[in-house]
C-alpha positions in Angstrom: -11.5 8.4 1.6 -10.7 6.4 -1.5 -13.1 4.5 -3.5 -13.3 2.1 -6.5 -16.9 2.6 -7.2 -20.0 4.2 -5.5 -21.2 3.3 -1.6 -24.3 1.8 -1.9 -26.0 -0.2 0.8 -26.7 -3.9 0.4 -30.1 -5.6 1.2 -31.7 -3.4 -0.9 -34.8 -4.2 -3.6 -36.0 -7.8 -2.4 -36.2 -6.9 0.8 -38.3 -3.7 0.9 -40.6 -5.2 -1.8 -41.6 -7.9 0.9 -41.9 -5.2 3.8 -44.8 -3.3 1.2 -46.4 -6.6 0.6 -46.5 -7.7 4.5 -47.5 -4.1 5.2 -50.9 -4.6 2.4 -51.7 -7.7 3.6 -52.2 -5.9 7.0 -54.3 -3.5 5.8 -56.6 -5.8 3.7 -57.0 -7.4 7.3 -58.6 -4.6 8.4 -60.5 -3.3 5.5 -62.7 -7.1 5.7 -62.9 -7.0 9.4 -61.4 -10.5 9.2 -58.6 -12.3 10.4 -55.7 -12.8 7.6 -52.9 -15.4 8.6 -49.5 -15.1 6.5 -45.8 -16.8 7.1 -43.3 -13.9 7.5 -41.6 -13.6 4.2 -38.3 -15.3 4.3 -35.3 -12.6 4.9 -33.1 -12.6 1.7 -29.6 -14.0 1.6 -27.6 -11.3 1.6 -25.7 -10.9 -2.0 -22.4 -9.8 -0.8 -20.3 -10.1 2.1 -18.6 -7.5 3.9 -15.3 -8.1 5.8 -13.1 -5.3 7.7 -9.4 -4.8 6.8 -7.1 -3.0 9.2 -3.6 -2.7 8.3 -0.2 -1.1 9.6 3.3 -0.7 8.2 6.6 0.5 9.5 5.8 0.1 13.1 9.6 0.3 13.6 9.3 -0.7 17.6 7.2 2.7 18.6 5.7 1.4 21.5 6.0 5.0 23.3 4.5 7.8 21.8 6.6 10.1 20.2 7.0 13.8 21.3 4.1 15.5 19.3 6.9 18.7 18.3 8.2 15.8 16.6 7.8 14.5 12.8 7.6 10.7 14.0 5.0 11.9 16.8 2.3 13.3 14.6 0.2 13.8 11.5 -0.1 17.2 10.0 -0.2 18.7 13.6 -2.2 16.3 15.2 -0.3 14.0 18.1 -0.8 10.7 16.3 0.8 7.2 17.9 1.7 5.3 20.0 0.9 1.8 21.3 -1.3 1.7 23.5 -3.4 4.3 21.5 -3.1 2.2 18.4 -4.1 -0.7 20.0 -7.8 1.2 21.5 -8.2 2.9 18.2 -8.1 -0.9 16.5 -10.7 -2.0 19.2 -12.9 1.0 18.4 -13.1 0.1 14.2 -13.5 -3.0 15.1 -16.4 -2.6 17.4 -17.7 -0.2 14.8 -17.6 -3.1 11.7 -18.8 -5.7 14.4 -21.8 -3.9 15.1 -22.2 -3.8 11.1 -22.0 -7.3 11.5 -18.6 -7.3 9.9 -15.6 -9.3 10.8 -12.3 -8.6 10.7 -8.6 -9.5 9.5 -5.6 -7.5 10.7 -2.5 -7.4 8.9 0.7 -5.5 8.1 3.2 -4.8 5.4 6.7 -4.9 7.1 9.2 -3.8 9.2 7.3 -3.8 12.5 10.6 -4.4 13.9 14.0 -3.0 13.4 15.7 0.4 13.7 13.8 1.1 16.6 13.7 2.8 19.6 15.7 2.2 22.8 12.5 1.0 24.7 12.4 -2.2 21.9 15.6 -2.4 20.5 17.0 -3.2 24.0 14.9 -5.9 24.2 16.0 -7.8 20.6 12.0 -6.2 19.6 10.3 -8.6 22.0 8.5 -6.1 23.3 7.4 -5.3 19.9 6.2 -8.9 19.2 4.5 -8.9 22.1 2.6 -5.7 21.5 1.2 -6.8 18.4 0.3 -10.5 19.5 -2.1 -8.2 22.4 -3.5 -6.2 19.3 -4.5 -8.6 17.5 -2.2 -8.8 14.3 -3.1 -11.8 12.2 -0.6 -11.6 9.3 2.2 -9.2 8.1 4.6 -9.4 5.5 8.5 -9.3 6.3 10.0 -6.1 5.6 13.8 -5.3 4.8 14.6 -4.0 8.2 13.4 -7.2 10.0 16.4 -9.0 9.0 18.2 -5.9 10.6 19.7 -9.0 13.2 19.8 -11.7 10.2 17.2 -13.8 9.2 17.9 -16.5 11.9 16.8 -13.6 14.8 14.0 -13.5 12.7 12.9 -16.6 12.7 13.1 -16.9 16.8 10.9 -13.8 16.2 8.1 -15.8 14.9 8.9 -19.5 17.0 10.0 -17.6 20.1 12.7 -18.8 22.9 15.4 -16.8 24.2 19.2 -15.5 23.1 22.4 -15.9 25.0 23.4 -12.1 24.8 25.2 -11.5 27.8 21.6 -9.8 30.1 22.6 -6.1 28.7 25.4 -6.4 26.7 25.7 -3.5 24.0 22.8 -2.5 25.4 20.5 -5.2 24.5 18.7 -8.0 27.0 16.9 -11.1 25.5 14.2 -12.5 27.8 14.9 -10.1 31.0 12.5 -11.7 32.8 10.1 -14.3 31.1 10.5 -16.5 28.1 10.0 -14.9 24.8 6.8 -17.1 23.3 7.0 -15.5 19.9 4.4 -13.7 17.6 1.0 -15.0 17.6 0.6 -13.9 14.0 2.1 -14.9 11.1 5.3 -13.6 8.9 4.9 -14.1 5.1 7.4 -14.2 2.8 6.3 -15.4 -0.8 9.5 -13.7 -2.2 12.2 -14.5 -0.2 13.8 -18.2 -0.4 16.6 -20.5 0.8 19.0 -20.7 -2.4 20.0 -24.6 -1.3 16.1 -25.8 -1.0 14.1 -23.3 -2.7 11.6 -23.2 0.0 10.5 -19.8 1.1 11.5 -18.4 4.5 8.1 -18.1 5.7 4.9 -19.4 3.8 4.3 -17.5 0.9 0.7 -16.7 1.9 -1.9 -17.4 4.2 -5.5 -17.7 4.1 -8.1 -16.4 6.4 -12.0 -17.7 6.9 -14.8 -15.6 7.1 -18.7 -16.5 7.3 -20.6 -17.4 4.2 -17.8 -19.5 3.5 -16.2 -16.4 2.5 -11.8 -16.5 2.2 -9.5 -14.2 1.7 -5.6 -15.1 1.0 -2.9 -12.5 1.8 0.3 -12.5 0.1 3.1 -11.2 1.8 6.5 -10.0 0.8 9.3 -7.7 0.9 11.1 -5.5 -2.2 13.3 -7.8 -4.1 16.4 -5.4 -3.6 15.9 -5.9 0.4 19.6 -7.3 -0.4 21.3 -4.3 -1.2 19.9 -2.7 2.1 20.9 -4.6 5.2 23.7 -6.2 6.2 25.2 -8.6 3.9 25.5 -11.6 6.3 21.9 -10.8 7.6 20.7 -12.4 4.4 23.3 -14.8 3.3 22.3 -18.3 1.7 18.7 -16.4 0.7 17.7 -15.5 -2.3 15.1 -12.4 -3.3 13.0 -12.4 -6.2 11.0 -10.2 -8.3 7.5 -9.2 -6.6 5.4 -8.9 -9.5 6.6 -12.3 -10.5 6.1 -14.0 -7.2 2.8 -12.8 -6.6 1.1 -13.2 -10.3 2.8 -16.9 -10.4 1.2 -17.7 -6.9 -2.9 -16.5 -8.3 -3.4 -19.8 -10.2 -2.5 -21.7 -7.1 -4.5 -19.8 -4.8 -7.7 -20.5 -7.8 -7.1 -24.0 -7.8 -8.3 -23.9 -3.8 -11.5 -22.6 -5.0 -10.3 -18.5 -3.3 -10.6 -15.3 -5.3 -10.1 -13.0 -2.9 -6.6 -12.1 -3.0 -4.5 -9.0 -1.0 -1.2 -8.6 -1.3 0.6 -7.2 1.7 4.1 -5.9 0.2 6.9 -3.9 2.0 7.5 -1.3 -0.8 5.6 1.9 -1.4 5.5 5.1 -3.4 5.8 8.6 -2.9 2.9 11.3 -3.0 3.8 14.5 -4.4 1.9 16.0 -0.7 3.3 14.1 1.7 0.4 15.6 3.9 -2.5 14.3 2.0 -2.4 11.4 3.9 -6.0 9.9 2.8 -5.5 10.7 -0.9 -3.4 9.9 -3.6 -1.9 13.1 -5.2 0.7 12.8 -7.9 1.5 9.1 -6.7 5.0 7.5 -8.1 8.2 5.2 -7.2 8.2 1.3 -7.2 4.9 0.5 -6.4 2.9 2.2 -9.1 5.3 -0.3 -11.5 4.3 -2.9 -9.0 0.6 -2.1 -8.7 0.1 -1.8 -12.7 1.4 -5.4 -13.4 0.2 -7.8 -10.4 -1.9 -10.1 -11.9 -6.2 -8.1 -12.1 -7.2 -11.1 -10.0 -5.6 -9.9 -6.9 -8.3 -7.1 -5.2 -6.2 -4.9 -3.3 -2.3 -4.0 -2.5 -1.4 -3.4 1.0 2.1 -1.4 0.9 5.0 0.0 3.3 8.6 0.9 3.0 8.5 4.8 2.0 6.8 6.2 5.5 3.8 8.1 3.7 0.4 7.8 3.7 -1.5 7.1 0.8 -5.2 6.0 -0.2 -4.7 5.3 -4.4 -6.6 3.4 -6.9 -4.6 2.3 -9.8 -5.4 0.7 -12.5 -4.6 -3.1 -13.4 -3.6 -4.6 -16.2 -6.9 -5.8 -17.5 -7.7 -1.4 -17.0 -9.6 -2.1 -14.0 -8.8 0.7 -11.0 -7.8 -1.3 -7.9 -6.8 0.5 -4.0 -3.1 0.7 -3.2 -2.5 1.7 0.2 0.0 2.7 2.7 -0.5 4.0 6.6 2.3 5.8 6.9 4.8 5.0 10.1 5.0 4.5 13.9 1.7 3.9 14.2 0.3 7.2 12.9 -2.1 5.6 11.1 -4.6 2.8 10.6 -5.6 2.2 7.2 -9.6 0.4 7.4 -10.5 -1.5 3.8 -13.9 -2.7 3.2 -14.3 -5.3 1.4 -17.1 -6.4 -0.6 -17.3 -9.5 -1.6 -19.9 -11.0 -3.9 -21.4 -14.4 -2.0 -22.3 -15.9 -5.7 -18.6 -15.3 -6.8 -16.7 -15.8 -4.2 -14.8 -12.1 -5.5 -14.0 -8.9 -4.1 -16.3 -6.3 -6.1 -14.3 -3.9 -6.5 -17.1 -1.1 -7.4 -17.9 -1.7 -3.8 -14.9 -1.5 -2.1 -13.4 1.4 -0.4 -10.8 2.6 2.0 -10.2 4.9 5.2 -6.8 6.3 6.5 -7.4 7.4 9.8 -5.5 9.1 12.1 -4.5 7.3 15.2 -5.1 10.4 17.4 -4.3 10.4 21.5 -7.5 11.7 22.5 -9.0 8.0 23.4 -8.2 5.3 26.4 -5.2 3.9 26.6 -5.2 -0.2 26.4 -4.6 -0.9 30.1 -3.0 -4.5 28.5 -0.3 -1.9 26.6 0.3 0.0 29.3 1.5 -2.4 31.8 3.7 -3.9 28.9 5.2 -1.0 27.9 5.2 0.3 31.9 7.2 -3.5 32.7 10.0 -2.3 29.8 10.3 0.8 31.2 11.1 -0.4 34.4 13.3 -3.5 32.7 15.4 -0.8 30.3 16.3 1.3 33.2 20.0 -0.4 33.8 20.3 0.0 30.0 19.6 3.7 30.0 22.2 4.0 32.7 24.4 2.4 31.2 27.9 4.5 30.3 28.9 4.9 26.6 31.6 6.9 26.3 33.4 9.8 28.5 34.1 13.6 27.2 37.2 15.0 28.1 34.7 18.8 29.6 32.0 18.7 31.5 29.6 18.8 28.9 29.1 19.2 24.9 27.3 22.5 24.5 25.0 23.3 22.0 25.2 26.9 22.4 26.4 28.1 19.1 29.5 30.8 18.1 28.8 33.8 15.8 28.4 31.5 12.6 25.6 29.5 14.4 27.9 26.7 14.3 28.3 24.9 17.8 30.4 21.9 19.4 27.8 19.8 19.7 26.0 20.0 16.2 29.5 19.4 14.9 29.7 16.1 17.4 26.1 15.1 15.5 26.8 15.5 12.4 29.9 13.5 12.6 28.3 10.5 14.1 25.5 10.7 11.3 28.6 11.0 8.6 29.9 8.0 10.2 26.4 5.7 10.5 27.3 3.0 8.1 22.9 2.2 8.3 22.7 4.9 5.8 25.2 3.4 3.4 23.1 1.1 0.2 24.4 0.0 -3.1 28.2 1.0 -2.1 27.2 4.5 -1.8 28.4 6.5 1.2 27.4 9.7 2.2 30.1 12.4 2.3 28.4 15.5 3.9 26.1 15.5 6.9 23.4 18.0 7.4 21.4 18.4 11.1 18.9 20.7 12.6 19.9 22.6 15.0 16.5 22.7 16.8 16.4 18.8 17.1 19.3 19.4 19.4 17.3 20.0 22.6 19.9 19.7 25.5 23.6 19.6 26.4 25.7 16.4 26.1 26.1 16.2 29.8 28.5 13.9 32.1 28.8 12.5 35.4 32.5 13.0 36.2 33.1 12.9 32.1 31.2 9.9 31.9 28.1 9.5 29.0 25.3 7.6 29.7 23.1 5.9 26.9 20.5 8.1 28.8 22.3 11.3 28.6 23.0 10.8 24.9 19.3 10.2 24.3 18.2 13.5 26.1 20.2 15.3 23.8 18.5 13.5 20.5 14.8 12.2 22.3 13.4 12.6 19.1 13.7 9.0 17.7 14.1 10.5 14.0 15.4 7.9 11.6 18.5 8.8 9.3 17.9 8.9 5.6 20.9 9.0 3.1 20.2 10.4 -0.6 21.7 12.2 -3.8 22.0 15.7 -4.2 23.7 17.4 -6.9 26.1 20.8 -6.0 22.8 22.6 -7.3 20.7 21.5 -4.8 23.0 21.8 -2.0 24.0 25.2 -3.1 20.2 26.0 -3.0 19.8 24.3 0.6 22.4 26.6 2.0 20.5 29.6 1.2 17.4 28.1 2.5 19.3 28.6 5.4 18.5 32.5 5.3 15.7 32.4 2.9 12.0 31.6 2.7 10.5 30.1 6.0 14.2 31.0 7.8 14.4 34.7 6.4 13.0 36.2 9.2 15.1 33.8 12.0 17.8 32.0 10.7 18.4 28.5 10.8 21.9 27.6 10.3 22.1 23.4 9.6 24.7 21.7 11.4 27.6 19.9 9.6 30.0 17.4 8.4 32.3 16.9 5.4 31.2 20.3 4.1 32.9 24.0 4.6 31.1 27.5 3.5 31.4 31.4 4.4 28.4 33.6 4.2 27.5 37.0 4.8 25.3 37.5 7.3 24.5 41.3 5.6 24.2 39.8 2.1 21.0 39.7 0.7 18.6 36.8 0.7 19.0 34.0 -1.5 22.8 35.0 -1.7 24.6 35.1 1.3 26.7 32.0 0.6 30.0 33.3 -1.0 29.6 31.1 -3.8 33.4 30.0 -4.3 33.6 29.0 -0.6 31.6 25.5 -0.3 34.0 22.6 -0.3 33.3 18.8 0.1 35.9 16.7 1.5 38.3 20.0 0.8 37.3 19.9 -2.9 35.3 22.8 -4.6 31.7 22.3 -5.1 31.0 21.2 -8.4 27.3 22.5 -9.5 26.8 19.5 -12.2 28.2 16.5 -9.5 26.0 14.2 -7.8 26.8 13.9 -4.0 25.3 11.5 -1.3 24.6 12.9 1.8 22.6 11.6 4.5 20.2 13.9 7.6 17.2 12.9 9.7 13.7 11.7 7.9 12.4 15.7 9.5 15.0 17.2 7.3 14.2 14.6 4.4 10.2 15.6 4.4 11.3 19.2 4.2 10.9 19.9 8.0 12.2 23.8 9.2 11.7 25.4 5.5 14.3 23.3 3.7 12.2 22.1 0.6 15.5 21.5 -1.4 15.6 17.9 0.5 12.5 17.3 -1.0 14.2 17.3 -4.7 16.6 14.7 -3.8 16.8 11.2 -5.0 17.3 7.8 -4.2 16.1 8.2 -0.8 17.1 5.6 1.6 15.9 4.8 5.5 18.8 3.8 7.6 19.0 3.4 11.4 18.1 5.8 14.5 19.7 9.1 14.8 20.3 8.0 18.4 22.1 4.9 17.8 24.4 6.7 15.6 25.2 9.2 18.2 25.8 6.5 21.6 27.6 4.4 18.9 30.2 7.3 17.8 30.6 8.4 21.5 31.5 4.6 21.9 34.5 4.2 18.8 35.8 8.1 19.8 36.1 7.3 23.6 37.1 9.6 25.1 35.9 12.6 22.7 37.2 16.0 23.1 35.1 18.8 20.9 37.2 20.2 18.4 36.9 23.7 17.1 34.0 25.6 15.2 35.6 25.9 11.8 33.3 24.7 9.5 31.2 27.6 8.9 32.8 31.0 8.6 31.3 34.8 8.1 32.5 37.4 6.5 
């Protein structure tokens, strides 16, 4: 729990000094023996006002809980997500600040939609939409992967109606069976404009009424090089500016309409040097500690997204004045809960009063019966999709049943297609060596008479893990190869599958040197120790997952599509496939 200043409880001083003085009045009444007539004294206004926050980011279509063995299905070890948990834990902070007499805004910093899984994305996100108009959501900002379909798609994501896309072509169904109203909530975009009008997208901001006459204005936008990271045509004829500027050049605007309160929701975030300290703030850095340190000291509190961690910070303005940065993580994992307190005389947050809550959005309540028969009616609705054939193998099946190196037919076919993913390419950079676990293969690519379903394809990859594409020099990979046999893996080995990279090791050699050092070639080129490569694996590997820590040094870290899409899509361009040989590890 993060605060900017002590806890102290409001209603204090005026009002006990009236309960003492009705209390000696009573007992001068019976000290006389007479009868002593006094007016109640007159409750005090209350000084401050105290409203609930509850914000999500990176929802990414995870209506469906994800498997707990998975990093996208839990927090530190605890099963954490899922909608229709999410949307009972939100009831249940809700109640809590209601019975505090509290009310409440909910709101979001991004990417609710996009790269998501099958159970949405089949769906153009509708489901998604509609999930979050039955919890509740009031406001979130746009995120870089809702204009994963273009900005137009987006926009029918906000005024609703239906798309012409063929009822399950490439896997995807607009409006199977009712007409797609649109979200209830609204999309901000204060940093994102038309380049022929100069009008934003969406309205910059929008402002929220409490009691007392209380408001609070929330600023929404996405990170200004949102550009570089989707698809080119997506975005074209808009124009993204800096966030710092945007924001700071709306607070005089926002004054002018008599509101102080001010939170900006922003889809761009940092990274804590403990990913697992998901309610603190340890070693805090990336974009948004720049961000944080120069929005202008009038706005209270910065909502933030983007990097998938959880954080709880307080950083200092520019005027020196500590102020909470936040971020709940992904999938909805977790709910972050801001108090504010607001001072009813200044119509401002007081900050020495407010604090913030990450909590865990754990699977041990109720489902929301409204959640389940959504996500229940998609289900039944995705079924033909799931069925639906992708590709054909020219065997019976791709095993995952590895030769002597540890190197196997299908871990070869996976890392190919996550070579291949071109979500994982930003800023012309392209990966150029693959890297996959060979535990989050968990079945056979199987066929019905050498055909591939889109269901058969997600058996084998069920774990909805998102590809993440970043810079490692020869170093670092050199050092991740003996991780292989070293540390965590000494005692059972875990050899990573791959693509665009050959090695021989010796399974007798001794820890931490095994990998014949004049063996590893990328792209049929020696590995140069001092060269800076890109390669891409799954957001587990990324965090470190399976005792590789030397993903956690890389750089430039960048969140592309599903692992799963990149498979089904492969199997698609490479129709049929036949599984080559296992020649990209050797032992000697």
């Amino acid at each position: 729990m993060a605060f900017t200043g002590r806890d102290k409880k409001w209603l204090s001083g005026p009002r006990a000094v009236g309960l003492v003085a009705a209390g000696a009045a009573v007992v001068l009444g019976l000290a006389t023996g007479g009868t002593v007539t006094q007016a109640a004294p007159a409750r005090p206004k209350p000084t401050h006002t105290q409203i609930q926050l509850l914000a999500i980011n990176d929802f990414h279509g995870n209506l469906a809980p994800n498997p707990a063995t998975s990093s996208s299905g839990n927090v530190n070890g605890t099963p954490a997500g899922g909608a229709e948990y999410l949307a009972t834990q939100l009831d249940l902070l809700r109640r809590s600040a209601r019975a505090q007499g509290q009310e409440t805004a909910t709101v979001a910093a991004g990417d609710l939609i996009g790269a998501s899984p099958l159970l949405s994305a089949a769906f153009h996100d509708e489901p998604t939409i509609e999930a979050m108009n039955e919890m509740g959501l009031d406001a979130t900002s746009v995120g870089n992967h809702e204009f994963d379909e273009g900005y137009k798609e987006l926009l029918r994501m906000q005024k609703g109606g239906c798309l012409n896309d063929g009822d399950g072509q490439n896997n995807q169904n607009s409006c199977p069976d009712h007409k797609f109203e649109g979200a209830d909530f609204k999309y901000l975009s204060a940093n994102v404009f038309y380049e022929n009008t100069g009008k934003t997208l969406f309205a910059p901001y929008t402002v929220k009424k409490f009691r007392d006459g209380q408001k609070v204005a929330f600023i929404g936008m996405t990170l200004e090089n949102t550009p570089n990271i989707v698809t080119k045509s997506g975005v074209q004829g808009l124009a993204f500016k800096d966030e710092v500027e945007t924001a700071n050049a709306l607070v005089p605007k926002l004054k002018k309409q008599g509101i102080e309160a001010i939170v900006v929701l922003i889809h761009e975030g940092g990274l804590p040097s403990d990913p697992k300290a998901f309610n603190s703030c340890p070693g805090i850095s990336g974009p948004i500690t720049d961000i944080a340190k120069n929005l202008d000291p009038a706005i209270d509190a910065v909502v933030s997204g983007h990097t998938h961690q959880s954080y709880n910070c307080s950083i200092n303005d520019p005027a020196g004045k500590p102020r909470l940065v936040t971020s709940a993580s992904s999938f909805g994992k977790i709910v972050t809960e801001i108090r504010l307190s607001i001072d009813n005389a200044t119509h401002d947050v007081d900050r020495l009063n407010t604090m913030a809550n990450n909590h865990i959005v754990t699977q041990d309540v109720p489902k929301d019966p409204r959640l389940t028969k959504l996500i229940t009616k998609y289900q039944t609705l995705v079924a033909p999709i799931e069925s639906k054939v992708i590709g054909h193998i020219t065997t019976p099946s791709v095993v995952k049943t590895p030769d002597d190196s540890q190197e196997s037919p299908l871990g070869n076919l996976i890392a190919d297609a996550q070579l291949a993913d071109p979500s994982t390419v930003t800023n012309g950079k392209t990966p150029v060596v693959a890297f996959m676990n060979p535990g989050g293969i968990r079945a056979d690519l199987a066929s019905t008479g050498g055909a591939v379903t889109f269901g058969a394809a997600f058996t084998v990859q069920p774990f909805n893990n998102y590809l993440v594409s970043m810079d490692m020099t020869g170093t670092q990979i050199r050092a991740l190869l003996e991780q292989q046999f070293s540390g965590l893996n000494q005692a059972s080995n875990k050899v990573l599958q791959v693509a665009g990279i050959t090695y021989t090791y010796n399974p007798a050699g001794t820890p931490g040197a095994k990998v014949v050092a004049d063996s590893i070639k990328i792209a049929g080129q020696p590995l140069v120790d001092a060269t800076t490569y890109r390669i891409v694996t799954n957001n587990f590997l990324s965090d470190g997952g399976d005792g590789f820590p030397a993903f956690t040094t890389a750089t430039d870290k960048f969140f592309g599509g599903l692992d799963i899409d990149a498979f089904a899509n492969y199997l698609t361009a490479h129709d049929p496939y036949t599984p080559g040989p296992t020649d990209r590890i050797s032992i000697s």
